[in-house]
Every structure is written in C-alpha cells, then in structure tokens.
C-alpha positions in Angstrom: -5.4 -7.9 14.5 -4.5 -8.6 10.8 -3.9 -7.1 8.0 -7.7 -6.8 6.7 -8.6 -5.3 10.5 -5.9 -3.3 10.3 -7.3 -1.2 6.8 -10.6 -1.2 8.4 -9.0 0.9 11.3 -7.3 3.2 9.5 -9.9 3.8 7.0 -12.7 4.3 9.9 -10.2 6.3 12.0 -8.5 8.4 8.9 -12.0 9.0 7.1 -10.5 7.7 4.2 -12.2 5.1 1.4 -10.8 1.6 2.0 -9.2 1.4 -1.3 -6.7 4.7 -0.1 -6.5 3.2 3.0 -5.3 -0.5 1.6 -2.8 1.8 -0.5 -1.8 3.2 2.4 -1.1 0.0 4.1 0.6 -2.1 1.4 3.3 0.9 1.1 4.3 1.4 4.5 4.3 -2.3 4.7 6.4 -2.3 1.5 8.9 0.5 2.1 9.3 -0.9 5.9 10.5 -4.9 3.8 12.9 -2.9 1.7 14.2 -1.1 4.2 14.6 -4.8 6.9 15.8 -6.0 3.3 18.9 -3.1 2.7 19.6 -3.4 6.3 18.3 -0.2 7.5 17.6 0.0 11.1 13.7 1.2 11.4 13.1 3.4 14.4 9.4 4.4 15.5 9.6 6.7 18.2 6.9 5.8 21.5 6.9 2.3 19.9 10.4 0.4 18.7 12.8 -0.3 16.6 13.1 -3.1 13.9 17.1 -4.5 13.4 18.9 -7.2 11.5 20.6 -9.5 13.5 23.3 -11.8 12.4 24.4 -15.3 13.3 27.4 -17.2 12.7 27.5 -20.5 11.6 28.3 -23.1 13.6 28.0 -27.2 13.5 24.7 -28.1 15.8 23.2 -31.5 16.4 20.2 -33.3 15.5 18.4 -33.9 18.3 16.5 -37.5 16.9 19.9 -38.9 15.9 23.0 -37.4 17.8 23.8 -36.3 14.0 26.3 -33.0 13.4 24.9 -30.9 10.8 26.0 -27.4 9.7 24.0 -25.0 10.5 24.6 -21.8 8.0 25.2 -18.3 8.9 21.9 -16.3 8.7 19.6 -13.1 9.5 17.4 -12.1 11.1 14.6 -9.4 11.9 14.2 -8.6 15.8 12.4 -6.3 17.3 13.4 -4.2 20.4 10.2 -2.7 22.3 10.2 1.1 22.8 9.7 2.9 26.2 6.5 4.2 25.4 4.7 0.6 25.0 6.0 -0.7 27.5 5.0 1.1 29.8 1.3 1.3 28.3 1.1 -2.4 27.7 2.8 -3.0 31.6 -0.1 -0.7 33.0 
C-alpha cells in the first residue's frame, strides 16, 4: 500500500472527502517525522514502536579495494514490531 491507497482507505473507511482525509494523512505523517527528528520514541499500542538508534563510528573497508575508510557516526530510525501484529500477521 502507498501513500495514495492509503487516503483512499481512510477516506472510504472514515466517510470523509479525500481532501480531509489527505489532510489527515500528511499531518500524522508530519508530526510522526518531527517527532523521529527531536528523538522522541513513538509508541502505537497493538502495533509498535518507532526509535532512534545510534552508531558509532568506526574505520570499515572497501570491499573492491581492501581500502580503510571512515565510516561516520550516524542515526537511525528502527522499528520494533508490537505484540498485537505479530501475532495477527504469524496467524
């Protein structure tokens, strides 16, 4: 499902126009990236939870040439699968 399919669904299942339903959308969509962005932890009960993770740097190698390169600290987003789905998904 994308994005599109996903405004369909909730307008068909919410009875609302699409245009309130695209506005709909786009802001949970928005408010969930500024919250990954602050690094809030996002919680959805019955379906999971959205974290930063962080990695340290450290000096890898380039596979082609043997070469060391730094590779630099960065984050992250990773999702943890709640209870709830899978179970539904397993079953």
């Amino acid at each position: 499902m994308n994005k599109s399919e996903l405004i369909k669904a909730v307008a068909e299942r919410s009875g609302l126009p699409m245009k309130a339903a695209k506005e709909a959308v786009n802001t949970f969509f928005d408010t969930f990236i500024e919250a990954i962005l602050a690094d809030e932890r996002i919680e959805i009960r019955g379906f999971g939870s959205f974290v930063n993770k962080r990695y340290d740097a450290y000096v890898g190698r380039n596979p082609k040439t043997g070469e060391k390169i730094h590779v630099p600290e960065k984050r992250l987003p990773f999702f943890k699968v709640g209870k709830e789905l899978k179970f539904r998904v397993d079953t």
